[in-house]
C-alpha positions in Angstrom: 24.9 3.0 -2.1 21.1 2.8 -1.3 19.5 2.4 1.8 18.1 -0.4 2.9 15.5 1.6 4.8 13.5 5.0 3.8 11.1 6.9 5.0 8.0 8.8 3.9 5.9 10.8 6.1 2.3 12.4 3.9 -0.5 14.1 5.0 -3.7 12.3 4.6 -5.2 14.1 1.6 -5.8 13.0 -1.9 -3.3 15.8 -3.3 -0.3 13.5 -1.2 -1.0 10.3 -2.9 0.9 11.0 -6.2 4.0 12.2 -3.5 4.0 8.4 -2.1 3.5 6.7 -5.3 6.7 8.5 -6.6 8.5 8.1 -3.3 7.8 4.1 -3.6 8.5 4.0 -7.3 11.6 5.6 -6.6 12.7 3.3 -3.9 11.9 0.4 -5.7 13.8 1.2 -8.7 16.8 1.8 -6.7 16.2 -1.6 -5.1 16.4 -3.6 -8.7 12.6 -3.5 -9.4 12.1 -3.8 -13.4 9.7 -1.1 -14.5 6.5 -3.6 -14.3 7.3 -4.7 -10.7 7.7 -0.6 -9.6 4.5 -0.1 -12.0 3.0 -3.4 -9.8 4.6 -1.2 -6.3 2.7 2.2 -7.2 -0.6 0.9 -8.3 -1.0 -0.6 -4.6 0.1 2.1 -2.7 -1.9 4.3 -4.6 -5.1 2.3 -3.7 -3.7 1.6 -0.3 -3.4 5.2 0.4 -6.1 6.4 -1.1 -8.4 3.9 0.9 -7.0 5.4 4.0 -7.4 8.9 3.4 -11.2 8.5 2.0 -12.0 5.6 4.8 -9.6 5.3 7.8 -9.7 9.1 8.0 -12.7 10.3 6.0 -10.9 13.2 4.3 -10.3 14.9 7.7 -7.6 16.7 6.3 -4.0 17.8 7.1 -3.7 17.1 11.0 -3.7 12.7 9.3 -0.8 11.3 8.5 0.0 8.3 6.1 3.8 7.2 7.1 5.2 4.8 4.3 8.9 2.9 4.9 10.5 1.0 2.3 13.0 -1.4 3.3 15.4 -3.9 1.2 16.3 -7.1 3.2 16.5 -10.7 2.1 15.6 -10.7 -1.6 12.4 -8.7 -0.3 11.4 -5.1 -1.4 8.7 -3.8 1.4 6.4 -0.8 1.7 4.9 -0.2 5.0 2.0 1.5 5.1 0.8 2.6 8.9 -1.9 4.8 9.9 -3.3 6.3 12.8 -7.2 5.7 11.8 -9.9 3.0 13.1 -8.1 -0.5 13.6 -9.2 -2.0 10.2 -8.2 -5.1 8.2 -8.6 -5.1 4.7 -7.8 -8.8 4.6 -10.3 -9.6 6.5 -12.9 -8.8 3.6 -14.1 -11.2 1.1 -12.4 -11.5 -2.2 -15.0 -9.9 -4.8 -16.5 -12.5 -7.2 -15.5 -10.6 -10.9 -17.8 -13.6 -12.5 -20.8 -12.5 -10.5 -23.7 -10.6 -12.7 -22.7 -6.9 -12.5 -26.0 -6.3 -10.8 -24.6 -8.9 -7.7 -21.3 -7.4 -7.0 -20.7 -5.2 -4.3 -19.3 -1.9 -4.3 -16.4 -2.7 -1.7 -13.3 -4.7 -1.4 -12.1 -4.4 -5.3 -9.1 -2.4 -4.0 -7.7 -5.1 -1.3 -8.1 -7.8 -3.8 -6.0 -5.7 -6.6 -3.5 -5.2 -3.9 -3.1 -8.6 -3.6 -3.3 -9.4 -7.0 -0.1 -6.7 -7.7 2.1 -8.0 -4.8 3.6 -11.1 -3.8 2.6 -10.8 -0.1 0.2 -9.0 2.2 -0.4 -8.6 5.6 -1.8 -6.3 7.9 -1.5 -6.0 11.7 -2.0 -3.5 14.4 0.6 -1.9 16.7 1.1 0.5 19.5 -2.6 1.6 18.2 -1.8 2.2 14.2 -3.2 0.3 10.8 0.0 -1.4 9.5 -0.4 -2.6 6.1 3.0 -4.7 4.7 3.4 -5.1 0.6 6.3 -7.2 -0.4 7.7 -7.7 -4.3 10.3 -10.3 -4.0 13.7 -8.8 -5.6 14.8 -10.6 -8.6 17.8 -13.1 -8.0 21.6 -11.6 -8.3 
């Protein structure tokens, strides 16, 4: 039987990444994910991660850790992501405008909106002093 709950605990280099993509890929096959919605899970924790151990901790090195928990409850597949780094909320940013001139777009905030593009929900909050980024792909219907 599969858990309903897993954990994942990565240091904060790029080298890890791949480890939590496969973990989340992994548990969301197990949890009834077809292959596009677990294609859909990895793409956003790879950026999620990623963005964290380039921004949140700078690519400080081993002593940061990335925890990521996968849980299956109410129709819901969800990957926490939490983080020790600067309180930070990528929702917060503006949604990029892909019609803008090339020579008008910024730089930032192209990762957050594919996030949100890949998943059904996101939300972010902070508690007892850690980034806590929540992706959820509903599970298809039994």
């Amino acid at each position: 039987m599969y858990a309903k709950e897993t954990h994942l605990r990565i240091a904060a280099v790029p080298h890890q990444v791949p480890v939590a993509c496969r973990f989340v890929a992994e548990a969301a096959g197990r949890a009834g994910l077809d292959e596009h919605a677990v294609y859909h899970c990895q793409l956003a924790v790879d950026e999620a991660c990623t963005n964290i151990v380039e921004h949140a901790y700078q690519m400080r090195g081993n002593h940061q850790i990335i925890d990521i928990v996968c849980q299956v409850a109410a129709g819901r597949f969800t990957i926490i992501i939490l983080d020790d780094g600067p309180a930070f909320n990528p929702l917060s940013l503006p949604d990029p405008d892909p019609t803008a001139p090339l020579e008008q777009r910024t730089g930032g905030g192209w990762g957050i909106h594919f996030i949100k593009k890949l998943m059904d929900e996101v939300s972010y909050s902070r508690e007892q002093g850690r980034n806590r980024l929540a992706l959820v792909k509903r599970l298809p219907s039994a």
